[in-house]
N, CA, C and O of each residue as an XYZ file, in Angstrom:
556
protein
N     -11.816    -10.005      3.195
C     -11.375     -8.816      2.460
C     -12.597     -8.136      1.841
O     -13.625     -8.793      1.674
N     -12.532     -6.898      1.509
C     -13.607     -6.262      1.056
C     -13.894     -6.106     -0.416
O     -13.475     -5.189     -1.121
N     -14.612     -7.049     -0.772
C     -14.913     -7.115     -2.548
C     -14.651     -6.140     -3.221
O     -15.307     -5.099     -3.174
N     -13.269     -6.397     -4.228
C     -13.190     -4.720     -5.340
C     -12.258     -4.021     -4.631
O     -12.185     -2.812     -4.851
N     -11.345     -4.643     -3.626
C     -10.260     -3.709     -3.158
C      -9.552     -3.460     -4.281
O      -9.312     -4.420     -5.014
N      -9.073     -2.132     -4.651
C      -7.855     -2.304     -5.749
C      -6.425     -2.143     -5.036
O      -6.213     -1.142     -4.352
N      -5.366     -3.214     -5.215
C      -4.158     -2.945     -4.700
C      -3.053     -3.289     -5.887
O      -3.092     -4.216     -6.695
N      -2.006     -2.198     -5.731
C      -0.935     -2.175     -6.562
C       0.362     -2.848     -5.638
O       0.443     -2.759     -4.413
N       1.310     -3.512     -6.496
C       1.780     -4.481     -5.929
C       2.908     -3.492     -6.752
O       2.614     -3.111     -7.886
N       4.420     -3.026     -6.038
C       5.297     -2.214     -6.593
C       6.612     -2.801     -6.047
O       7.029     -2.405     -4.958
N       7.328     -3.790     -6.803
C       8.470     -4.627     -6.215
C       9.012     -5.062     -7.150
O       8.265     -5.528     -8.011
N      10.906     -5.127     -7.479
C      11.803     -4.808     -8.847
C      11.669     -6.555     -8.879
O      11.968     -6.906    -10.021
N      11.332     -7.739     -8.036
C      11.153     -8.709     -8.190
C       9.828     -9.497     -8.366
O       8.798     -9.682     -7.718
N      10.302     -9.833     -9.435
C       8.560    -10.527    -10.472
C       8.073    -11.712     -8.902
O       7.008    -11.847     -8.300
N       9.618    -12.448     -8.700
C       8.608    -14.002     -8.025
C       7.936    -13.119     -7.038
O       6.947    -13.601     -6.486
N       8.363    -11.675     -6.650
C       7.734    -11.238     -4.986
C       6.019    -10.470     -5.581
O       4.924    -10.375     -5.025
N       6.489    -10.089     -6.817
C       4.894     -9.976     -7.031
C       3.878    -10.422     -7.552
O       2.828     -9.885     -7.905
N       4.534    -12.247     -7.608
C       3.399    -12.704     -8.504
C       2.814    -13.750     -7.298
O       1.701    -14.275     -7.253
N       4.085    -13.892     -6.214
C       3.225    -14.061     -4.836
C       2.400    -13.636     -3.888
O       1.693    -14.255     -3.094
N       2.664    -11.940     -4.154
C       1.575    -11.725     -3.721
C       0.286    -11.571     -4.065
O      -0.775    -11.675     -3.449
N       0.701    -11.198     -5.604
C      -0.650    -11.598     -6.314
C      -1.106    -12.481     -6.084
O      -2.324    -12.405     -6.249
N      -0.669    -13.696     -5.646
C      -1.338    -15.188     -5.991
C      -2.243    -14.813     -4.323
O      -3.461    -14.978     -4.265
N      -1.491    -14.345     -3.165
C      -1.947    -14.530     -1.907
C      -3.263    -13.373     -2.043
O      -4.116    -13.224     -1.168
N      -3.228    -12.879     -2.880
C      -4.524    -11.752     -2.496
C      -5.836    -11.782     -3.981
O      -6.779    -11.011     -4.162
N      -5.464    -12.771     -4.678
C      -6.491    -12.947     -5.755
C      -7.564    -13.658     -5.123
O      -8.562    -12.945     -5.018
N      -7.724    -14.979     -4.601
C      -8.406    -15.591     -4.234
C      -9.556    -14.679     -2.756
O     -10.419    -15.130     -2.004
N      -8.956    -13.278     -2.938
C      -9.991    -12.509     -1.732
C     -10.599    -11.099     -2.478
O     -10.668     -9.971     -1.991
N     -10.952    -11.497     -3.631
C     -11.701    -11.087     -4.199
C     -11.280     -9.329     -4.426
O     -12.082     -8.398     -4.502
N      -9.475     -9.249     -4.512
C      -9.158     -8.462     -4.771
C      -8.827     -8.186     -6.333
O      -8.635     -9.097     -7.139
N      -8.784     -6.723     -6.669
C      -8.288     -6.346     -8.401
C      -6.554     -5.658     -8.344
O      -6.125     -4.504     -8.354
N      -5.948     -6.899     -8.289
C      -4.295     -6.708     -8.366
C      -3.841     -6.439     -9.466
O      -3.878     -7.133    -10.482
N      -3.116     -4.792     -9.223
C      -2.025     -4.649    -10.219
C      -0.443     -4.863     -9.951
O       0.054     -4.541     -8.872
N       0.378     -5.477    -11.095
C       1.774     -4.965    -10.630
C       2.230     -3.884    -10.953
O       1.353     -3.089    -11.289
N       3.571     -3.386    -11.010
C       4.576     -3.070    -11.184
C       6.052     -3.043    -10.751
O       6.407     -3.265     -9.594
N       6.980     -2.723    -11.883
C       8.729     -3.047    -10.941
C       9.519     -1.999    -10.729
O      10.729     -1.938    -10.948
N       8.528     -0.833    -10.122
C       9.602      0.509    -10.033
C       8.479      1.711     -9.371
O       7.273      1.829     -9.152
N       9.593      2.390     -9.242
C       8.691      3.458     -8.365
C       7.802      4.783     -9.164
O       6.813      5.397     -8.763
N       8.732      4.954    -10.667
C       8.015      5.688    -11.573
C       6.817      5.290    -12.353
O       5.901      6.077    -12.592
N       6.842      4.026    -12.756
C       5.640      3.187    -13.236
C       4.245      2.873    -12.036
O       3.073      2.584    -12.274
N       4.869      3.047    -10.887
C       3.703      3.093     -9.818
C       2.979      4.221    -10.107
O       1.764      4.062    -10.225
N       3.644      5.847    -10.319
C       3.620      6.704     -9.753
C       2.120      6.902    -10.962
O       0.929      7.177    -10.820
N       2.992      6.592    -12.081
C       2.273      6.608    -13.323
C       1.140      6.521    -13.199
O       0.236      7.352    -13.294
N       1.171      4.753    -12.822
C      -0.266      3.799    -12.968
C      -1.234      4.869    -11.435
O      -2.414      5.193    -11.568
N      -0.750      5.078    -10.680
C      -1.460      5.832     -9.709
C      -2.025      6.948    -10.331
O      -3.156      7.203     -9.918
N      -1.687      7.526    -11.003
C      -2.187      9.299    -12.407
C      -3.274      8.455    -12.806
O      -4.260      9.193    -12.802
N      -3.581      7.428    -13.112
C      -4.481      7.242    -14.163
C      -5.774      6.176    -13.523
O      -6.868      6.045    -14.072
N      -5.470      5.678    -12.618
C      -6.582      5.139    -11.304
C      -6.314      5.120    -10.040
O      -5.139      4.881     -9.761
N      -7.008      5.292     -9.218
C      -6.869      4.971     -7.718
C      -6.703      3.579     -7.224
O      -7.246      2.516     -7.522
N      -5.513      4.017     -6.127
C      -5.330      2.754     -5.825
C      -5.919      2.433     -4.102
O      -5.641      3.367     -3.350
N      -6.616      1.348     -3.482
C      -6.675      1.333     -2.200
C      -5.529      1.028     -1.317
O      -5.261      1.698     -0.319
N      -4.935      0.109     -1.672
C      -3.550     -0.366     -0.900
C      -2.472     -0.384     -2.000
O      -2.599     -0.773     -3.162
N      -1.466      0.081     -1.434
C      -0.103      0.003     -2.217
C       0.927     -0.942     -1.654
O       1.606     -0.458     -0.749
N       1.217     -2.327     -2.036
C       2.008     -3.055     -1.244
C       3.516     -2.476     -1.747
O       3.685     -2.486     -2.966
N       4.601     -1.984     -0.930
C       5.445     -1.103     -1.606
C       6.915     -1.761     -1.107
O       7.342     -1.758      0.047
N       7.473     -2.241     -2.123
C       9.265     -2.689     -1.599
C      10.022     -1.224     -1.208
O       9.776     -0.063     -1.533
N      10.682     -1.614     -0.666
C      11.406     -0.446     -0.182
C      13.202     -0.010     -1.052
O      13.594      1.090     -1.441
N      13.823     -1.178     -1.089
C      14.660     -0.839     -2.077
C      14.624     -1.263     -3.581
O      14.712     -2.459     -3.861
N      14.490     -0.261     -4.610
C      14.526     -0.815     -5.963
C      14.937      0.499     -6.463
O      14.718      1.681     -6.201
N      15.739     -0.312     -7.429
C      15.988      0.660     -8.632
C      16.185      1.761     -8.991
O      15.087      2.093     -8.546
N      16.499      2.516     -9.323
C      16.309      4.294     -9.502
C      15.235      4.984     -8.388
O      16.029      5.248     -7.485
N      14.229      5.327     -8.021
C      13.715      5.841     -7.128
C      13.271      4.889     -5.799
O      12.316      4.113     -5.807
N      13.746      5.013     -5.201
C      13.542      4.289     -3.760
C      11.933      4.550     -3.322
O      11.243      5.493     -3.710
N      11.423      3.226     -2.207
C      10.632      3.396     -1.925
C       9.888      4.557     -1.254
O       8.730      4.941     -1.417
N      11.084      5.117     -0.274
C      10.424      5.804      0.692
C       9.992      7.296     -0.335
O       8.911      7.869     -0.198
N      10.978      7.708     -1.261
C      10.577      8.743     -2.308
C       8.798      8.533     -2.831
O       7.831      9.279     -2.989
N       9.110      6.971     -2.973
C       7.468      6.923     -3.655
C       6.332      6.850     -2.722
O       5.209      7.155     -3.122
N       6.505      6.527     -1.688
C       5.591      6.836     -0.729
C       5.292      8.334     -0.534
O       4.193      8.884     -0.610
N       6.538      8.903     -0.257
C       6.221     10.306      0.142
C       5.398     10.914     -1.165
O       4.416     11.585     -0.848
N       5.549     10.834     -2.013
C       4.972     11.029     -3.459
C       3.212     10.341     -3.184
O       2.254     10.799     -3.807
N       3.139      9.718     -2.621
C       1.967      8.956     -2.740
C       0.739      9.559     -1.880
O      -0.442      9.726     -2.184
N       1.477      9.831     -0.664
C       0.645     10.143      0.336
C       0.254     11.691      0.295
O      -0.788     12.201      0.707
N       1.631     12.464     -0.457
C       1.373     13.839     -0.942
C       0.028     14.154     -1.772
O      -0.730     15.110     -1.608
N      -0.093     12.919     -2.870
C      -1.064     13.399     -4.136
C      -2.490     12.294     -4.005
O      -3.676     12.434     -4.304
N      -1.793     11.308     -3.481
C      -2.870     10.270     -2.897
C      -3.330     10.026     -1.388
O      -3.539      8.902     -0.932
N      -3.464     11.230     -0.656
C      -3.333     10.599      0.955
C      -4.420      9.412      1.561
O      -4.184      8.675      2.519
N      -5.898      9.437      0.592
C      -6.724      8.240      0.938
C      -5.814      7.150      0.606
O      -6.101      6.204      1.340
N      -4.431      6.730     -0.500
C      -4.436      5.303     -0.350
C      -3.886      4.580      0.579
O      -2.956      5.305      0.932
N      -3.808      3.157      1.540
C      -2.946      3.487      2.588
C      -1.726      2.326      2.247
O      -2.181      1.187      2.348
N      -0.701      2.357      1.977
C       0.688      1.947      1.924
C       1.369      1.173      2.607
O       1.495      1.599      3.755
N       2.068     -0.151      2.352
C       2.451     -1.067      3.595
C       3.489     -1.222      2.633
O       3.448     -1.538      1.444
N       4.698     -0.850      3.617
C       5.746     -0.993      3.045
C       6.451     -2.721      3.616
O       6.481     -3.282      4.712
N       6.966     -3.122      2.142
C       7.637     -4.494      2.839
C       8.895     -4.539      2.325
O       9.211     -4.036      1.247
N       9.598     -5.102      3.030
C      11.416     -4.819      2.740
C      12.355     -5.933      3.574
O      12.322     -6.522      4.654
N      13.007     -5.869      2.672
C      13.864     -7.564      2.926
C      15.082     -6.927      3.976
O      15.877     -7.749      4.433
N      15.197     -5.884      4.255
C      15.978     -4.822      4.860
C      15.163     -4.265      6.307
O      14.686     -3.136      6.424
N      15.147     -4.814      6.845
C      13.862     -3.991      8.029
C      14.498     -3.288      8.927
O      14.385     -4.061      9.879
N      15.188     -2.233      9.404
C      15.389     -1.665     10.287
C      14.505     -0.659     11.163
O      13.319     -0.543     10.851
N      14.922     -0.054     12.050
C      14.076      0.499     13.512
C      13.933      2.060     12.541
O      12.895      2.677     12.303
N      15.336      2.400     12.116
C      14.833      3.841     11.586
C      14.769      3.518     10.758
O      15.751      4.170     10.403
N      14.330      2.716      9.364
C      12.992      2.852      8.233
C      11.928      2.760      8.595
O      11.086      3.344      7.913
N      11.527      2.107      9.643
C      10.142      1.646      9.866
C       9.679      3.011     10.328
O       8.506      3.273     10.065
N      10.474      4.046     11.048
C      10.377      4.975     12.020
C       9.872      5.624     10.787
O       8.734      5.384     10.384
N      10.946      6.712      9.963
C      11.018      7.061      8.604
C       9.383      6.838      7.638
O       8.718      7.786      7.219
N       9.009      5.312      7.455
C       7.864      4.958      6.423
C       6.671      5.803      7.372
O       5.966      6.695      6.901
N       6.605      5.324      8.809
C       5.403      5.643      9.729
C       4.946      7.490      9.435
O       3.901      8.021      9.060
N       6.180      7.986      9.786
C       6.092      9.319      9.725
C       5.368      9.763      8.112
O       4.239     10.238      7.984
N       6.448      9.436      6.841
C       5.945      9.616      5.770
C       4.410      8.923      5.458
O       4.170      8.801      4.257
N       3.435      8.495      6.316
C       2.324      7.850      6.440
C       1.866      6.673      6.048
O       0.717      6.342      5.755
N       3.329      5.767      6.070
C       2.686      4.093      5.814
C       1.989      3.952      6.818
O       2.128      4.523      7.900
N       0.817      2.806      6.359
C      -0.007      2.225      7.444
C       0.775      0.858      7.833
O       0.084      0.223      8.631
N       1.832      0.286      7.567
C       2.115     -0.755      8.440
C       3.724     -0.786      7.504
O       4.005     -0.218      6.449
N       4.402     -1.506      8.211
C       5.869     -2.272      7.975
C       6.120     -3.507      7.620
O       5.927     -3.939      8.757
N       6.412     -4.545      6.963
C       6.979     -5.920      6.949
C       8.150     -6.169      6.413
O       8.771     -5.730      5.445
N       8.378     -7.134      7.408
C       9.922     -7.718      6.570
C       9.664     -9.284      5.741
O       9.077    -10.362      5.840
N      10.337     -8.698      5.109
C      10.647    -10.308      3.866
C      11.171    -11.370      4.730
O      11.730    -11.172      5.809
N      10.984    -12.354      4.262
C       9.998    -12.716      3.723
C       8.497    -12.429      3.919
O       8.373    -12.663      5.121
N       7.341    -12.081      3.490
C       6.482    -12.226      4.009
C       5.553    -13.118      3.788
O       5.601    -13.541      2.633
N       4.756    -13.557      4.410
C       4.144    -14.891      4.241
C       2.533    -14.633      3.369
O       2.038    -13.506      3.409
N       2.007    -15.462      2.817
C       0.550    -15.222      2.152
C      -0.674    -14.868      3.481
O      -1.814    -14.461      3.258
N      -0.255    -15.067      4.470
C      -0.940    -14.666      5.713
C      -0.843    -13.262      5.736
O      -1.744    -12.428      5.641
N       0.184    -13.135      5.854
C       1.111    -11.896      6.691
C       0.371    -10.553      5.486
O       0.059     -9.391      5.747
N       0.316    -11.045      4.629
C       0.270     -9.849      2.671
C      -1.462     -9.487      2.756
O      -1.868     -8.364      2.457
N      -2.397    -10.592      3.201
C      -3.705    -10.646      3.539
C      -3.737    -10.044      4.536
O      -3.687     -8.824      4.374
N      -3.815    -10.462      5.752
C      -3.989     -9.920      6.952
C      -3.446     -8.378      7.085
O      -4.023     -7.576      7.818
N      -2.268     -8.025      6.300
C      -1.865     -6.836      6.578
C      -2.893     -5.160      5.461
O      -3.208     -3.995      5.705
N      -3.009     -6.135      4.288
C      -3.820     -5.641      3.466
C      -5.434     -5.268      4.170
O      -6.165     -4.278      4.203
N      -5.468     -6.301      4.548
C      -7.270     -6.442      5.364
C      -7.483     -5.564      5.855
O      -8.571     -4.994      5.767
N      -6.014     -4.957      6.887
C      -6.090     -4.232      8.363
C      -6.347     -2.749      7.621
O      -6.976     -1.778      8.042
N      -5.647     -2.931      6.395
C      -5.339     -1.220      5.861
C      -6.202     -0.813      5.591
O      -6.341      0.381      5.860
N      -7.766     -1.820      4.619
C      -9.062     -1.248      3.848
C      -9.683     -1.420      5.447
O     -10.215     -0.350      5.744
N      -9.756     -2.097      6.217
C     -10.446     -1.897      7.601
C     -10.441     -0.012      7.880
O     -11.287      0.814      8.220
N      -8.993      0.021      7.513
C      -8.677      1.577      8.598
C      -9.008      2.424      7.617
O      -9.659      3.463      7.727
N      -8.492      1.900      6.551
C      -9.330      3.039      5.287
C     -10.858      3.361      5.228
O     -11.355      4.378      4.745
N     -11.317      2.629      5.630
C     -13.355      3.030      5.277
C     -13.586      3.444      6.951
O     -14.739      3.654      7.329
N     -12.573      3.536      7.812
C     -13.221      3.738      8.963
C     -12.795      4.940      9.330
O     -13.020      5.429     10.437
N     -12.100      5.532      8.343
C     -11.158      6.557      8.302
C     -12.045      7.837      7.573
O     -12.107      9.016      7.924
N     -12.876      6.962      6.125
C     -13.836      7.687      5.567
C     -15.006      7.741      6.014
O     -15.583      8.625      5.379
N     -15.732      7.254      6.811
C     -16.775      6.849      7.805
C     -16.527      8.324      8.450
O     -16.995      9.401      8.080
N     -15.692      8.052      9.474
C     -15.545      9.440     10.406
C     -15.239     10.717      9.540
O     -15.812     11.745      9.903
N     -14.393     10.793      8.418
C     -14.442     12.201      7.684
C     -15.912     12.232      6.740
O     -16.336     13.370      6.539
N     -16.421     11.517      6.367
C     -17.625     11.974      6.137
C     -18.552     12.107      7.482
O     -19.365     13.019      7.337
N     -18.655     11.442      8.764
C     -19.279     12.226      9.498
C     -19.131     13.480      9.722
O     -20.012     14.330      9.595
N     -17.687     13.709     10.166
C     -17.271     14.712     10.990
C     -17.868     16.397      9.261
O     -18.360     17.522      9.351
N     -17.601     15.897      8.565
C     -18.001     16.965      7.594
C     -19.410     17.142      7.386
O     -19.784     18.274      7.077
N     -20.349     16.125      7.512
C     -21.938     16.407      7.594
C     -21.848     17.276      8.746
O     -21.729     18.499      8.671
N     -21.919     16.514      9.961
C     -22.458     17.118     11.488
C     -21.711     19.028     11.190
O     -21.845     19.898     12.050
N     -21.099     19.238     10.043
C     -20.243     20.323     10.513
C     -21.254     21.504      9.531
O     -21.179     22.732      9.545
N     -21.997     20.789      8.879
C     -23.012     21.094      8.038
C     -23.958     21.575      8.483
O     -24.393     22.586      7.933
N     -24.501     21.139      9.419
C     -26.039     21.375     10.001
C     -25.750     22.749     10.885
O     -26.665     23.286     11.509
């Protein structure tokens, strides 16, 4: 994992986010929680986040609302939605609104790493090429 990732962990169940906390501390990540989609939205106003691990059903504002919210005002962060609910049209639905990946619950301390990894992978390779493509456009 890439030292100093910051990821927000946004799920109405404590044991689901203190597992994933537990699966992504030891990789030298800076984990925040939260249990709702307005307190994400919040904590997102006031720092950047790199990965957003995001439940899909909770509480008063649903996930896919907070994604779309996310990617609107935050489009560098990239979003992996996980949901104990997995169907063909949410996954369809998250992709479009610009999650970078899908999981279903359970998910494993593998599955929360590895999927996180893939996202700051695509994220700096993502900023790599938009800062090329904006120099070379310079000269």
């Amino acid at each position: 994992m890439i030292k100093d990732t910051k990821i927000l962990v946004v799920d109405d169940e404590e044991v689901v986010r203190l597992s994933y906390a537990r699966s992504l501390a030891s990789n030298h990540c800076k984990v925040e929680m939260v249990s709702n989609g307005p307190d994400a939205l919040e904590v997102m106003g006031q720092r950047p986040f790199d990965v957003v691990l995001l439940d899909l059903l909770m509480p008063g504002m649903n996930g896919m609302a907070v994604l779309s919210t996310i990617k609107q005002r935050w489009p560098e962060s990239e979003v992996i939605i996980i949901t104990g609910y997995p169907a063909l049209e949410t996954a369809k639905e998250a992709v479009t609104l610009g999650a970078y990946d899908y999981l279903a619950k359970p998910a494993g301390p593998d599955d929360i790493v590895n999927a996180t990894h893939s996202a700051m992978m695509h994220k700096q390779w993502t900023l790599r090429s938009d800062q090329a493509s904006s120099s070379a456009g310079m000269h």
